[in-house]
C-alpha positions in Angstrom: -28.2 14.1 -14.8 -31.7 13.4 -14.8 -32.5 9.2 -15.1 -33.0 8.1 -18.2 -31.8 11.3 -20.0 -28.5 11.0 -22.7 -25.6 13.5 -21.8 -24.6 14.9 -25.4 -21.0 16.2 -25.8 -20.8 19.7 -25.8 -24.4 20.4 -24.6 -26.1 22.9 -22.2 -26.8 19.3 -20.2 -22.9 17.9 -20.2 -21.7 21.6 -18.9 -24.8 21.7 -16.1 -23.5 18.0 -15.0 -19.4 18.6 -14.9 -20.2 22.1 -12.8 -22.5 19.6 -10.4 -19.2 17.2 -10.4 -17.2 19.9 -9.5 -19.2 20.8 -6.7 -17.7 17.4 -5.0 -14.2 18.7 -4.4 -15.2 20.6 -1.6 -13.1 21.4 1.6 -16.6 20.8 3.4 -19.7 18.5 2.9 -22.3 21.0 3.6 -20.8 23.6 1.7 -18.6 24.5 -0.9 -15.4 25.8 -0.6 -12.5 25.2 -3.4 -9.2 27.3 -2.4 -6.1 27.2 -3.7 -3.3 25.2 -4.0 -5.5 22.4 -1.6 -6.3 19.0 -2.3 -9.6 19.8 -3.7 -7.3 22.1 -6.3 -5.8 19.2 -7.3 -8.9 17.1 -7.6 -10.4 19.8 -9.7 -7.8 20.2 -11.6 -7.4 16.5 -12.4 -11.4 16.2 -13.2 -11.1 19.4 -15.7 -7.7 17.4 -17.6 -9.8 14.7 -17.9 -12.7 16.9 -20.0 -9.5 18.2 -21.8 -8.6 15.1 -23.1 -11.7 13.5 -24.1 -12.2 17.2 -26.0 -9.2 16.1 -28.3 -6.7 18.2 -25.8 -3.2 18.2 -24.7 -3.2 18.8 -21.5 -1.0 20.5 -18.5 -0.3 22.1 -15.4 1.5 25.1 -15.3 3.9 26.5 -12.8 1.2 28.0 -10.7 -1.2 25.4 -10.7 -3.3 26.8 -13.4 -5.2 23.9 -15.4 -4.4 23.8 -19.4 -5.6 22.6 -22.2 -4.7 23.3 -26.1 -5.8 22.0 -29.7 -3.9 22.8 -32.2 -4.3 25.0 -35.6 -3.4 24.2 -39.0 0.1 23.9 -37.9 1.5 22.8 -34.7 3.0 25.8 -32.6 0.9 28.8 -33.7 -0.3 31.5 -31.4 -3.4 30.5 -29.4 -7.2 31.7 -28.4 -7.0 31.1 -25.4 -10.6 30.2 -23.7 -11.5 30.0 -19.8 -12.3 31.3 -16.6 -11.4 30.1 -13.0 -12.0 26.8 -11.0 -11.7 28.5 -7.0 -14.4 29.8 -5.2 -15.6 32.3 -2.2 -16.4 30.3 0.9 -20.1 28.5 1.2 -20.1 29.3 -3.0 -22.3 28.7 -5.8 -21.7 26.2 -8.5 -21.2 28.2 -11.6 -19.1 31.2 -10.4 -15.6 30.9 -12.7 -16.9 27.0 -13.4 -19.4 28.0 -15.5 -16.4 29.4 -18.1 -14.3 26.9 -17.4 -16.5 23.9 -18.8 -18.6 25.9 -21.3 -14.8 26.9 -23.0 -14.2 23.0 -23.2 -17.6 22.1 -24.6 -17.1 24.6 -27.3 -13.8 22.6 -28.5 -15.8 19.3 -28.3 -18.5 21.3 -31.0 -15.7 22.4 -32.9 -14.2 19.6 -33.4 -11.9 18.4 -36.3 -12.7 22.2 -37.4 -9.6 23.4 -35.4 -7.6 21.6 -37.7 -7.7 24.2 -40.2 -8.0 27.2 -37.6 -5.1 29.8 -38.6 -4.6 29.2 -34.4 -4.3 27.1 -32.0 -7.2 26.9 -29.2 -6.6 26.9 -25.3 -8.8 26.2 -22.8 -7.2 27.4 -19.2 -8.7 26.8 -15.6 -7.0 29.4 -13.4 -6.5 28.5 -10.0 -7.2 31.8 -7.8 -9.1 34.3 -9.3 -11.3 34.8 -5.9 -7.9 35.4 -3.1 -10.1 33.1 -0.7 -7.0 31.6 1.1 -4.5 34.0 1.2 -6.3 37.4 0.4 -4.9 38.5 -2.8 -6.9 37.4 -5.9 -6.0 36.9 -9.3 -2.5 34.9 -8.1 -3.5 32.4 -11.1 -3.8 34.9 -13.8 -1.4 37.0 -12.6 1.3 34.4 -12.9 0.2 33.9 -16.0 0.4 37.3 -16.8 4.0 37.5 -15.7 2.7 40.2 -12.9 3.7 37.9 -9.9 4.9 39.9 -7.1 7.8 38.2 -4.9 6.0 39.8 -2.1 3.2 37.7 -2.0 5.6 34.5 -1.0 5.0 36.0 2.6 1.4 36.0 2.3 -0.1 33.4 5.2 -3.4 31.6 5.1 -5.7 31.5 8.5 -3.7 28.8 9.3 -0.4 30.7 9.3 0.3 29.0 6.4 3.0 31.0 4.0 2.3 30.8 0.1 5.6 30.1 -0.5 5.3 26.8 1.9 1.8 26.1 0.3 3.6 25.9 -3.3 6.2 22.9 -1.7 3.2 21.1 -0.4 1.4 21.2 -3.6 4.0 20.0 -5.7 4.6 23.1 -7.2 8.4 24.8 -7.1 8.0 28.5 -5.9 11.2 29.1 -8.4 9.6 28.4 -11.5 6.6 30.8 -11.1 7.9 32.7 -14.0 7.2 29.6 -16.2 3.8 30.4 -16.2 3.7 33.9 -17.4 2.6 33.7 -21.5 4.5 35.9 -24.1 2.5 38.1 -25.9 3.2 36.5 -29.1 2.0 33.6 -28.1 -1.9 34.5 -27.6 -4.3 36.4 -29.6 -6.7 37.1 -27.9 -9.1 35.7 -24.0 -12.3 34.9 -24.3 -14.4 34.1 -21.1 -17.7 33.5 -20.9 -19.1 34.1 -17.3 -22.2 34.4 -15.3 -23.8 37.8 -15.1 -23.7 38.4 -11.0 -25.9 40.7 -11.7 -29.4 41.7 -12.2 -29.5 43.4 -15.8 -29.5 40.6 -17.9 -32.7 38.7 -16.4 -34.6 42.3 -16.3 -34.4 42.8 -19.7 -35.2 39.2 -20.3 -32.3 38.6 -21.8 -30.1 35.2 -22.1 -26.6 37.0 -22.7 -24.6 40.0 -22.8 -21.3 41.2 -23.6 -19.0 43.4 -21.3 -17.7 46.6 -22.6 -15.1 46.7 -19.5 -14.5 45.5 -16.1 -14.4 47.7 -13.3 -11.5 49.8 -11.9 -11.4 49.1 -8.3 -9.7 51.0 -5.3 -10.1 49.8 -1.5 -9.8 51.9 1.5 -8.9 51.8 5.2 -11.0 55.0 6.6 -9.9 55.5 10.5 -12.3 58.1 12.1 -10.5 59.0 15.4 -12.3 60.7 18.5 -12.2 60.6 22.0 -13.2 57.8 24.4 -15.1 59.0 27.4 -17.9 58.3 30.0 -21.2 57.2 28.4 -22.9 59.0 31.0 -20.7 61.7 32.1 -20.2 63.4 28.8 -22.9 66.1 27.4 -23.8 66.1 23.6 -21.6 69.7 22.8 -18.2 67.6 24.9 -18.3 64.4 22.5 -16.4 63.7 19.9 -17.9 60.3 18.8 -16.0 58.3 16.4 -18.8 55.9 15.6 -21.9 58.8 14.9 -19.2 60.1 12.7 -18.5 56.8 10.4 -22.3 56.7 10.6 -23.0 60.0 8.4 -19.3 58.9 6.9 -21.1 55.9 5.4 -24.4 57.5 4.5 -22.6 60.4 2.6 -20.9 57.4 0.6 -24.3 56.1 -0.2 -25.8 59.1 -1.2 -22.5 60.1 -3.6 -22.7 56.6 -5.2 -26.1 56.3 -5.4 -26.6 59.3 -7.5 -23.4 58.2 -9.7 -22.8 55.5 -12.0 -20.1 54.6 -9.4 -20.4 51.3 -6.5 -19.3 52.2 -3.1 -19.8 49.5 -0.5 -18.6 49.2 3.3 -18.5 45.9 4.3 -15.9 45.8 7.9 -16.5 48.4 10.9 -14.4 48.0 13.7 -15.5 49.8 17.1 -12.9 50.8 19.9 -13.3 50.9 22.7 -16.6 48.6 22.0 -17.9 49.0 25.2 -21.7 49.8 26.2 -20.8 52.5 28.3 -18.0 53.9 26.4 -18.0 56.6 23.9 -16.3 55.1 20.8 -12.9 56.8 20.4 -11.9 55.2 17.3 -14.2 53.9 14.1 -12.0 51.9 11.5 -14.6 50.6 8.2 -13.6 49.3 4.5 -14.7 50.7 1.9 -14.8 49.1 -1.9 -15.0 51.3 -4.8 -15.5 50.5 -8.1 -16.4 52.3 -11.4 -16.7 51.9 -15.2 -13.6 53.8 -16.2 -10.5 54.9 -13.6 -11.4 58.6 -14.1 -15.2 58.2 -12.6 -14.1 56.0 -9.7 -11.2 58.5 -8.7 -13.6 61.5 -9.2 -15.9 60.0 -7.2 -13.0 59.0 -4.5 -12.4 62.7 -4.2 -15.9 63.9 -4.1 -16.3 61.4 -0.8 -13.2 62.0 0.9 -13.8 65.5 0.8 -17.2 65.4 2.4 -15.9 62.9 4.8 -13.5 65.2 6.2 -15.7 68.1 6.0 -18.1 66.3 8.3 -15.2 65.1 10.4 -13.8 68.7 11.1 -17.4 69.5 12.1 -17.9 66.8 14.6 -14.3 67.6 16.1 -12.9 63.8 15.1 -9.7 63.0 13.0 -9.6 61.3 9.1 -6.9 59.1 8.6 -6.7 56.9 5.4 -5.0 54.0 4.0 -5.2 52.7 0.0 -5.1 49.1 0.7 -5.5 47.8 -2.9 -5.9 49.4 -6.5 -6.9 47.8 -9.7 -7.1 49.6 -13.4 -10.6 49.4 -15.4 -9.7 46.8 -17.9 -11.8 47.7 -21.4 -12.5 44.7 -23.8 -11.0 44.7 -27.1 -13.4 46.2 -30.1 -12.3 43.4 -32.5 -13.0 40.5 -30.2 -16.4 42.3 -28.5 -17.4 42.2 -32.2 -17.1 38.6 -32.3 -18.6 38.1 -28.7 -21.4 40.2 -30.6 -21.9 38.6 -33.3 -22.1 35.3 -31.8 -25.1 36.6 -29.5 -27.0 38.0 -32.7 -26.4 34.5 -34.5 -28.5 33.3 -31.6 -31.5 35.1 -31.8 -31.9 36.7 -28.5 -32.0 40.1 -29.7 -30.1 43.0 -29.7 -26.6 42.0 -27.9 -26.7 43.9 -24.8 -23.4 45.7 -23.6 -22.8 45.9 -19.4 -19.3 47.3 -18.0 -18.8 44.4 -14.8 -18.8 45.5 -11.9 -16.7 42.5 -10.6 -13.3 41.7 -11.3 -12.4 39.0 -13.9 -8.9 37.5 -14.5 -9.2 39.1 -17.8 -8.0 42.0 -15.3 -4.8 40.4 -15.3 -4.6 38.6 -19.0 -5.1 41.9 -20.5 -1.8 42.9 -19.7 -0.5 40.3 -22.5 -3.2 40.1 -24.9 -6.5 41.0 -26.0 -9.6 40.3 -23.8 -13.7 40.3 -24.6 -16.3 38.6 -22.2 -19.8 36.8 -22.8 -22.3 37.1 -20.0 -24.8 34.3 -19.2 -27.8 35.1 -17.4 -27.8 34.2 -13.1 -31.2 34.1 -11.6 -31.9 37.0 -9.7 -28.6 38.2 -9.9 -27.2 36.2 -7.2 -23.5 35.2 -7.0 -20.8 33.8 -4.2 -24.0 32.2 -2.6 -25.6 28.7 -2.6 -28.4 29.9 -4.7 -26.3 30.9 -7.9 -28.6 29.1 -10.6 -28.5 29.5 -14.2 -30.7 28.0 -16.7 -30.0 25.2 -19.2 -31.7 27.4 -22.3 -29.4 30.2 -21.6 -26.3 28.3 -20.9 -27.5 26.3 -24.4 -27.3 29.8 -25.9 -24.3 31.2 -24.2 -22.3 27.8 -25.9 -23.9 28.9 -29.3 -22.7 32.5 -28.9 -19.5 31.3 -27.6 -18.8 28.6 -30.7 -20.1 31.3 -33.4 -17.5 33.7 -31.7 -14.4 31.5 -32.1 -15.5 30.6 -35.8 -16.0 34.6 -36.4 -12.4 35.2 -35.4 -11.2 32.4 -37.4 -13.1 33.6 -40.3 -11.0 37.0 -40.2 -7.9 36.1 -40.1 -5.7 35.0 -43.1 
């Protein structure tokens, strides 16, 4: 907070200044890093109880470490909004990633106030605990317990330290047999609200403060094994190779080209060389590949349009497709009847027609939707940038965002008896 300046409750300035606080509990001075079920958890987790509290809350920590806060209706007991976002983060992060929701929800029950009290709900503020998978690999553990979706499975799941999930729950306090405590009954929400940065570039090219999400993306992720044959780098003409590497090469330009000229978002980020020698021919090309659409039905079009070509140009080149679905998510569209509130609390702000974007990142809204109702606000991030140091948002668009936010809740109170 700037000297001299005079933090107001609920302002674009108090949000700014707790996301800056939260940046402290870091696993690393130069850099931030908040994974789950650490000490820095915990200190987060504390810090966000603490808002809670002041904001008139009753406060708790559920059975997977998720960070809760609740205000009650008109009568004590009645189904919630529940409000949030996440409180982990990608290694060497930015500050407002998941935060950003997290302390923007809270700020909007310190504006409403004493208003709740005659709310036909009750408001919930929730700071998940793993929406990102930094630690052990799977994201959305939080939300997913919370959903009632957690997979005994994922007990055996280790951290880089060998570490199992199951152990890391003892050591955090948590008891790894009371994970289904956490998972919400339908009944007892009516809707998710989340207000997010963009992490994207739309919003600021239109010159726009805030959007709404129409649906987050469906996601599949692939292991593609090209296999070929390791020989001689020197003894081994052109027509006698059968070079696993060249082939991934025009494997992932063909999955460029396909997405480019879709709606779709194909990415290969991993590429593993064997022999990965100099002189070697590579007899075996292993690369990730992350593909994401609007709706289910365009990403697995698109899945099949690729692997087609990419075993087409395999059978040409003599080399061997193999392929492995490591992870599949559904598209998750936003409700109509809470979108319309999300809308009408953009237009109540004046910064013009409410622009709609599908997200091409996963939200654990991915997971809530499974018990309730979900709708998304987007707040403007400078150049797009996201899970990077330089995430930066600005103080008149988070200023708008809590407007949008606080006209939303009172929209969906207004409509219901």
């Amino acid at each position: 907070m700037t000297k001299g300046t005079h933090r107001v409750r609920g302002s674009a300035i108090e949000v700014l200044d707790r996301c800056a606080e939260l940046d402290r509990y870091s696993a690393h001075a130069s850099y931030l890093e908040r994974v789950y079920l650490s000490p820095q958890h915990a200190a987060a987790n504390a810090a966000t109880a603490d808002w809670m509290a002041a904001a008139g809350m009753s406060t708790w920590q559920d059975a997977a470490g998720n960070q809760y806060g609740r205000r009650e209706g008109r009568e004590v007991g009645l189904p919630a909004l529940l409000l949030g976002s996440h409180l982990d983060t990608v290694p060497d992060a930015g500050s407002y990633d998941g935060m950003l929701g997290v302390v923007m929800a809270i700020a909007v029950v310190e504006r409403l106030g004493d208003r709740i009290d005659d709310f036909p709900f009750a408001v919930e503020v929730v700071g998940f605990s793993d929406e990102e998978g930094t630690r052990f690999g799977k994201a959305l553990l939080g939300s997913c317990a919370a959903a009632g979706s957690w997979d005994e499975d994922w007990w055996e799941l280790r951290d880089k330290t060998g570490l199992t999930l199951h152990k890391a729950f003892h050591d955090f306090g948590l008891d790894p047999r009371r994970v289904g405590d956490a998972a919400r009954r339908p009944e007892e929400l009516i809707g998710y609200l989340e207000a997010h940065i963009e992490q994207g570039p739309y919003l600021e090219a239109a010159d726009a403060s805030l959007g709404y999400v129409t649906t987050i993306a469906g996601a599949r992720r692939f292991k593609l094994s090209i296999i070929g044959e390791a020989r001689h780098a020197g003894g081994t003409p052109y027509p006698r190779r059968r070079d696993a590497l060249v082939g991934a090469a025009e494997a992932i330009s063909t999955i460029e080209r396909l997405a480019k000229a879709s709606d779709c978002i194909a990415t290969v980020g991993r590429i593993e060389v064997m022999p990965g020698a100099v002189n070697v021919i590579p007899g075996r090309a292993d690369l990730s590949l992350d593909l994401r659409a609007e709706s289910d039905q365009a990403r697995d079009a698109m899945w099949s349009a690729m692997s087609a070509d990419i075993e087409m140009l395999c059978e040409a080149r003599g080399l061997e497709l193999r392929v492995v679905e490591t992870h599949r998510a559904p598209s998750m569209p936003c409700a109509g009847w809470l979108t319309d509130a999300v809308v009408d609390g953009i237009r109540s702000t004046g910064d013009g027609e409410p622009m709609g974007l599908w997200s091409r990142a996963g939200h654990d809204g991915m997971a809530v939707g499974a018990v309730t109702d979900i709708a998304m606000l987007f707040v403007r991030c400078f150049d797009g940038i996201s899970h990077h140091p330089d995430e930066g948002v600005r103080e008149q668009d988070v200023a708008l965002g809590l407007d949008a936010l606080e006209r939303a809740v009172l929209t969906i109170a207004e409509g219901r008896p």
